[in-house]
TIVEXBA-394810 format. One record per residue (C-alpha): x, y, z. Coordinates in steps of 0.1 Angstrom, whole numbers, plus 2048, in hexadecimal, padded with zeros to 3 digits. Layout:
BEGIN
XYZ ...
***
This chain:
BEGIN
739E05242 736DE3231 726DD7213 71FDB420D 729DB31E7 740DCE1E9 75CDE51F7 75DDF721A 756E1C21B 748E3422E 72AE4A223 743E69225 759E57209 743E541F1 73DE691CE 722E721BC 71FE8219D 700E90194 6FAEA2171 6E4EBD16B 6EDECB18C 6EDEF018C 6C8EF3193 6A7EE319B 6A6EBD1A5 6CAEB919D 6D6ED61B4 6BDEC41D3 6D2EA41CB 6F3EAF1CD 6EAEBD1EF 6D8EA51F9 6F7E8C1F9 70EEA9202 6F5EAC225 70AE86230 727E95220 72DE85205 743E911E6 72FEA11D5 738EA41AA 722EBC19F 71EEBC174 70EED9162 712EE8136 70DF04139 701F1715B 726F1D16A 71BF34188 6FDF1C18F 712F05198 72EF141A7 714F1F1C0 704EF91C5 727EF11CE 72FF0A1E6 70BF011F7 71EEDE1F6 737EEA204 726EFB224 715ED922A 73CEC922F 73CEB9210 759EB51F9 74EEC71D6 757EC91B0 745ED7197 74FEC7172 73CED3150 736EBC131 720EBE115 710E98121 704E950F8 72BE8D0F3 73DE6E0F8 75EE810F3 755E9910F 744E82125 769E6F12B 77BE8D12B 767E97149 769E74159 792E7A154 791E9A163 77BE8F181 795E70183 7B3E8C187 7A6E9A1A2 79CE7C1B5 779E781B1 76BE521A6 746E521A7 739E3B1B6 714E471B6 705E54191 6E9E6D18F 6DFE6D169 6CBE8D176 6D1EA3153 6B5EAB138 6A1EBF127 67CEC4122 664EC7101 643ED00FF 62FED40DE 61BEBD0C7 631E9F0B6 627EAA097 63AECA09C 654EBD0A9 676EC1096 68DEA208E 6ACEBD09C 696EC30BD 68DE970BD 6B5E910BB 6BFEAA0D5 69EE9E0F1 6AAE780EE 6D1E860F0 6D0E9810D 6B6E8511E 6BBE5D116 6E0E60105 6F1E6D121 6E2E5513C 6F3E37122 712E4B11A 717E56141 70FE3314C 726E1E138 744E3813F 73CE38165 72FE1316B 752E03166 760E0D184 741E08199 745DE218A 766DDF190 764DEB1BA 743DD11BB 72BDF11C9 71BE0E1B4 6FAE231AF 6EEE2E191 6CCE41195 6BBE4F176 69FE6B17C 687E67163 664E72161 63EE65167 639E6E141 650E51139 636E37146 61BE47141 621E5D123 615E83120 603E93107 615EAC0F4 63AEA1104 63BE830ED 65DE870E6 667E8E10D 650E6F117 663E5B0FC 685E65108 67DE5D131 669E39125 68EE31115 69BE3C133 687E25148 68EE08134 6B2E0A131 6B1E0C158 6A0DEF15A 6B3DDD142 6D6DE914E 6CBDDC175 6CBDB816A 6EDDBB157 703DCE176 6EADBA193 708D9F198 721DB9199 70EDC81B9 704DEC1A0 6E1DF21A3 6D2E0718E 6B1E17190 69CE38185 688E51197 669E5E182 65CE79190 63AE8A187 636EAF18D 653EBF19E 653EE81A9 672EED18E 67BF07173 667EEB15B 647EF6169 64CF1915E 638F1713F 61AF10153 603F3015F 5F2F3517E 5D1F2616E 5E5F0915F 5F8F01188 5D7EFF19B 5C9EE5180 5E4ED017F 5E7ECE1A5 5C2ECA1A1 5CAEA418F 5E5E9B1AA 5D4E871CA 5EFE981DE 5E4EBB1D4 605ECC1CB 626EC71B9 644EB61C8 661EC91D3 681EC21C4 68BEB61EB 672E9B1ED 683E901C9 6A6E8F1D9 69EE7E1F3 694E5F1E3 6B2E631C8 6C7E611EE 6B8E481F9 6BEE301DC 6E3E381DF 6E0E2A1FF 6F4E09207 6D8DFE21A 6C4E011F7 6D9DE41E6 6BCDD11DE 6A8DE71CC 6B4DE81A6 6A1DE8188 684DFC196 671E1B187 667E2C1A3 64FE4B19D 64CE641BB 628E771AC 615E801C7 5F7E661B8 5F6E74198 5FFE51184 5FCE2F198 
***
Protein backbone atom coordinates (compact mmCIF):
# COMPACT_ATOMS: atom_id res chain seq x y z
CA UNK A 1 0.00 0.00 0.00
CA UNK A 2 1.07 3.42 -1.26
CA UNK A 3 1.21 6.76 0.14
CA UNK A 4 1.47 9.71 -1.94
CA UNK A 5 3.97 11.70 0.38
CA UNK A 6 5.48 8.71 1.78
CA UNK A 7 6.90 5.15 2.04
CA UNK A 8 5.23 1.79 1.00
CA UNK A 9 3.85 -0.41 3.72
CA UNK A 10 1.28 -2.63 4.43
CA UNK A 11 -1.25 -2.13 7.28
CA UNK A 12 0.26 -5.35 9.01
CA UNK A 13 3.77 -3.42 9.10
CA UNK A 14 2.89 -0.86 10.92
CA UNK A 15 3.45 0.18 14.85
CA UNK A 16 1.69 1.84 17.20
CA UNK A 17 2.44 2.77 20.46
CA UNK A 18 -0.16 3.79 22.62
CA UNK A 19 0.43 4.88 26.38
CA UNK A 20 -1.73 4.42 29.09
CA UNK A 21 -2.65 1.15 27.73
CA UNK A 22 -3.33 -1.35 30.40
CA UNK A 23 -6.97 -0.36 30.75
CA UNK A 24 -9.91 1.62 29.66
CA UNK A 25 -9.67 3.58 26.27
CA UNK A 26 -6.10 2.72 25.90
CA UNK A 27 -6.56 -1.06 26.32
CA UNK A 28 -9.76 -0.66 23.36
CA UNK A 29 -7.01 1.04 21.18
CA UNK A 30 -4.36 -1.17 21.28
CA UNK A 31 -6.84 -3.87 20.12
CA UNK A 32 -8.38 -2.08 18.11
CA UNK A 33 -5.19 -1.74 15.77
CA UNK A 34 -4.12 -5.19 16.86
CA UNK A 35 -7.85 -6.47 15.07
CA UNK A 36 -5.75 -5.46 11.25
CA UNK A 37 -2.78 -6.84 12.93
CA UNK A 38 -0.79 -4.33 13.49
CA UNK A 39 2.25 -4.21 16.02
CA UNK A 40 0.92 -3.37 18.70
CA UNK A 41 3.43 -1.40 21.65
CA UNK A 42 1.51 -1.34 24.49
CA UNK A 43 2.99 1.46 27.43
CA UNK A 44 1.88 1.32 31.01
CA UNK A 45 3.73 2.76 34.99
CA UNK A 46 2.71 0.93 36.87
CA UNK A 47 -0.21 -1.84 36.16
CA UNK A 48 2.37 -4.76 34.99
CA UNK A 49 -0.38 -7.64 34.79
CA UNK A 50 -2.84 -5.19 33.14
CA UNK A 51 -0.94 -5.05 30.52
CA UNK A 52 0.65 -8.23 30.12
CA UNK A 53 -2.94 -9.28 29.66
CA UNK A 54 -3.90 -6.46 26.83
CA UNK A 55 -1.03 -7.97 25.05
CA UNK A 56 -1.80 -11.41 25.10
CA UNK A 57 -5.57 -10.29 23.91
CA UNK A 58 -3.14 -8.70 21.18
CA UNK A 59 -1.82 -11.42 20.61
CA UNK A 60 -4.90 -13.76 20.05
CA UNK A 61 -6.06 -11.19 17.44
CA UNK A 62 -2.57 -12.08 15.36
CA UNK A 63 -0.93 -9.07 16.23
CA UNK A 64 2.66 -8.68 17.04
CA UNK A 65 2.92 -7.31 20.86
CA UNK A 66 5.29 -5.53 23.39
CA UNK A 67 4.52 -4.15 26.35
CA UNK A 68 7.21 -1.27 27.49
CA UNK A 69 6.79 0.74 31.00
CA UNK A 70 7.94 4.46 31.49
CA UNK A 71 7.16 6.99 33.87
CA UNK A 72 5.99 9.49 30.67
CA UNK A 73 6.68 12.71 33.42
CA UNK A 74 10.52 11.86 32.50
CA UNK A 75 12.49 12.84 29.58
CA UNK A 76 15.26 10.42 30.72
CA UNK A 77 12.79 7.51 30.74
CA UNK A 78 10.82 8.46 27.93
CA UNK A 79 14.17 7.76 25.51
CA UNK A 80 15.26 4.96 27.35
CA UNK A 81 11.96 3.38 26.45
CA UNK A 82 12.18 4.64 22.72
CA UNK A 83 15.83 2.75 22.82
CA UNK A 84 14.60 -0.18 24.14
CA UNK A 85 11.47 -0.40 21.74
CA UNK A 86 14.30 0.41 18.89
CA UNK A 87 16.26 -2.92 20.14
CA UNK A 88 13.73 -4.93 19.56
CA UNK A 89 12.59 -3.67 16.24
CA UNK A 90 9.78 -1.66 16.92
CA UNK A 91 9.65 2.15 15.06
CA UNK A 92 6.33 3.68 15.68
CA UNK A 93 4.94 4.88 13.22
CA UNK A 94 1.49 5.69 14.74
CA UNK A 95 1.53 7.66 18.45
CA UNK A 96 -1.32 7.39 20.81
CA UNK A 97 -0.62 10.08 23.58
CA UNK A 98 -3.56 8.02 25.30
CA UNK A 99 -1.90 8.44 29.15
CA UNK A 100 -3.39 10.77 31.99
CA UNK A 101 -4.83 11.32 34.94
CA UNK A 102 -8.03 12.86 36.32
CA UNK A 103 -8.72 15.73 39.16
CA UNK A 104 -11.76 16.70 40.51
CA UNK A 105 -12.21 19.25 43.31
CA UNK A 106 -12.54 23.05 43.51
CA UNK A 107 -9.28 25.13 42.19
CA UNK A 108 -9.06 26.74 45.17
CA UNK A 109 -8.26 23.50 46.87
CA UNK A 110 -6.19 22.43 44.59
CA UNK A 111 -2.53 21.89 45.55
CA UNK A 112 0.43 23.41 43.46
CA UNK A 113 2.13 19.42 43.92
CA UNK A 114 -1.36 17.97 42.51
CA UNK A 115 -1.38 21.30 39.49
CA UNK A 116 2.36 20.09 38.54
CA UNK A 117 1.70 16.34 38.44
CA UNK A 118 -2.15 16.90 36.30
CA UNK A 119 -0.26 19.10 33.54
CA UNK A 120 2.84 16.35 33.69
CA UNK A 121 1.13 13.49 33.03
CA UNK A 122 -1.47 14.83 31.00
CA UNK A 123 0.04 17.78 28.62
CA UNK A 124 3.93 17.04 29.27
CA UNK A 125 4.08 13.73 28.09
CA UNK A 126 1.97 14.30 24.79
CA UNK A 127 5.24 17.18 24.08
CA UNK A 128 7.88 14.90 25.52
CA UNK A 129 6.42 11.62 23.61
CA UNK A 130 5.96 13.66 20.53
CA UNK A 131 9.24 15.28 19.91
CA UNK A 132 11.13 11.82 20.86
CA UNK A 133 8.79 9.87 18.43
CA UNK A 134 8.05 12.48 15.56
CA UNK A 135 11.67 12.41 14.11
CA UNK A 136 11.44 9.27 12.63
CA UNK A 137 7.85 9.72 11.36
CA UNK A 138 9.58 12.97 9.52
CA UNK A 139 12.33 11.36 8.34
CA UNK A 140 10.13 8.10 6.43
CA UNK A 141 7.62 11.18 5.06
CA UNK A 142 4.33 9.21 6.87
CA UNK A 143 3.27 9.28 10.60
CA UNK A 144 0.14 9.65 13.02
CA UNK A 145 0.17 11.24 16.09
CA UNK A 146 -3.37 11.12 17.76
CA UNK A 147 -3.76 12.89 21.13
CA UNK A 148 -7.03 11.86 23.25
CA UNK A 149 -8.06 14.64 25.03
CA UNK A 150 -11.26 15.55 26.57
CA UNK A 151 -14.64 17.71 25.86
CA UNK A 152 -13.67 19.64 29.12
CA UNK A 153 -10.67 21.07 27.22
CA UNK A 154 -13.06 23.09 24.90
CA UNK A 155 -15.54 23.56 26.86
CA UNK A 156 -14.15 23.56 30.36
CA UNK A 157 -15.81 21.80 33.52
CA UNK A 158 -16.62 23.01 36.67
CA UNK A 159 -14.68 21.69 39.43
CA UNK A 160 -11.91 19.95 36.94
CA UNK A 161 -10.29 23.29 36.27
CA UNK A 162 -7.04 21.88 36.44
CA UNK A 163 -7.96 18.74 34.16
CA UNK A 164 -9.87 21.12 31.67
CA UNK A 165 -6.62 23.34 31.70
CA UNK A 166 -4.34 20.37 31.04
CA UNK A 167 -6.65 18.77 27.86
CA UNK A 168 -7.16 22.80 26.38
CA UNK A 169 -3.05 22.68 26.30
CA UNK A 170 -3.42 19.60 24.85
CA UNK A 171 -5.68 20.71 22.10
CA UNK A 172 -3.63 23.58 21.22
CA UNK A 173 -0.39 22.03 20.98
CA UNK A 174 -2.12 19.59 18.47
CA UNK A 175 -3.29 22.11 16.55
CA UNK A 176 -0.21 23.99 16.57
CA UNK A 177 2.13 20.95 15.94
CA UNK A 178 -0.23 19.90 12.61
CA UNK A 179 0.94 22.98 10.78
CA UNK A 180 4.67 22.49 11.67
CA UNK A 181 4.91 18.37 10.60
CA UNK A 182 1.86 19.06 7.64
CA UNK A 183 4.83 19.21 4.78
CA UNK A 184 6.55 16.34 6.21
CA UNK A 185 3.19 14.16 5.47
CA UNK A 186 2.75 13.81 9.92
CA UNK A 187 -0.66 14.69 10.79
CA UNK A 188 -1.46 15.23 13.89
CA UNK A 189 -4.77 15.47 15.57
CA UNK A 190 -6.76 14.85 18.95
CA UNK A 191 -9.81 12.94 19.98
CA UNK A 192 -11.83 14.65 22.78
CA UNK A 193 -14.13 12.64 24.06
CA UNK A 194 -17.02 13.47 26.51
CA UNK A 195 -18.37 10.85 28.87
CA UNK A 196 -16.77 7.46 28.29
CA UNK A 197 -18.02 4.04 30.50
CA UNK A 198 -14.18 4.06 32.18
CA UNK A 199 -12.71 3.56 35.73
CA UNK A 200 -13.00 7.72 35.62
CA UNK A 201 -16.58 7.53 36.09
CA UNK A 202 -16.30 5.69 39.21
CA UNK A 203 -16.80 8.48 41.49
CA UNK A 204 -20.13 9.11 40.17
CA UNK A 205 -23.32 7.25 42.11
CA UNK A 206 -26.26 5.75 40.65
CA UNK A 207 -28.19 9.17 41.16
CA UNK A 208 -25.27 11.09 39.80
CA UNK A 209 -25.16 8.34 36.07
CA UNK A 210 -28.82 8.71 35.27
CA UNK A 211 -28.46 12.72 35.42
CA UNK A 212 -25.65 13.02 33.48
CA UNK A 213 -26.92 10.69 30.75
CA UNK A 214 -29.97 12.84 31.36
CA UNK A 215 -27.75 16.09 29.72
CA UNK A 216 -26.34 13.92 26.78
CA UNK A 217 -28.89 14.09 23.51
CA UNK A 218 -27.65 10.47 22.91
CA UNK A 219 -28.91 9.26 26.27
CA UNK A 220 -25.87 7.23 27.59
CA UNK A 221 -22.02 7.29 27.84
CA UNK A 222 -19.77 6.17 25.14
CA UNK A 223 -17.98 2.97 25.28
CA UNK A 224 -14.38 2.97 25.13
CA UNK A 225 -14.97 0.98 21.55
CA UNK A 226 -16.72 3.74 19.89
CA UNK A 227 -13.56 5.88 21.23
CA UNK A 228 -11.07 3.55 19.47
CA UNK A 229 -12.57 3.44 16.64
CA UNK A 230 -12.24 6.90 15.66
CA UNK A 231 -8.49 6.98 17.20
CA UNK A 232 -8.18 3.85 14.16
CA UNK A 233 -9.59 5.50 11.89
CA UNK A 234 -7.28 8.61 11.98
CA UNK A 235 -4.33 6.29 11.71
CA UNK A 236 -5.68 5.40 8.68
CA UNK A 237 -3.65 6.27 5.34
CA UNK A 238 -6.74 7.07 3.83
CA UNK A 239 -7.09 9.80 6.70
CA UNK A 240 -3.97 11.90 5.35
CA UNK A 241 -5.84 14.92 5.06
CA UNK A 242 -7.25 15.39 8.16
CA UNK A 243 -4.58 17.14 10.66
CA UNK A 244 -4.95 19.81 12.97
CA UNK A 245 -8.50 18.79 13.93
CA UNK A 246 -10.09 18.47 17.51
CA UNK A 247 -12.46 16.11 17.06
CA UNK A 248 -14.96 15.42 20.07
CA UNK A 249 -16.97 12.08 19.96
CA UNK A 250 -19.87 13.32 22.90
CA UNK A 251 -22.89 11.83 22.06
CA UNK A 252 -24.38 15.80 21.66
CA UNK A 253 -23.40 16.84 24.95
CA UNK A 254 -21.08 20.03 23.56
CA UNK A 255 -21.58 21.24 19.85
Amino acid sequence: MAWEHGIEKNIGDLTVLITGASRGIGAEIALRFASVGMNVVIHYMNSHEAANEVARKCLELGARAYTVSADLRSKEQILRMKEKLESHGFRPDILVNNAGISHYGMLADVEEAQWDDVMSVNLKSVFLCSQAFMPYMVAQRFGRIINVSSIWGISGGSCEVVYSAAKGGVNAFTKALAKELAPSGVTVNAVAPGAVKTEMMARFDAEEMRQLEEEIPAGRLASPGEIASLVYFLALPESGYITGQIISPNGGWVT
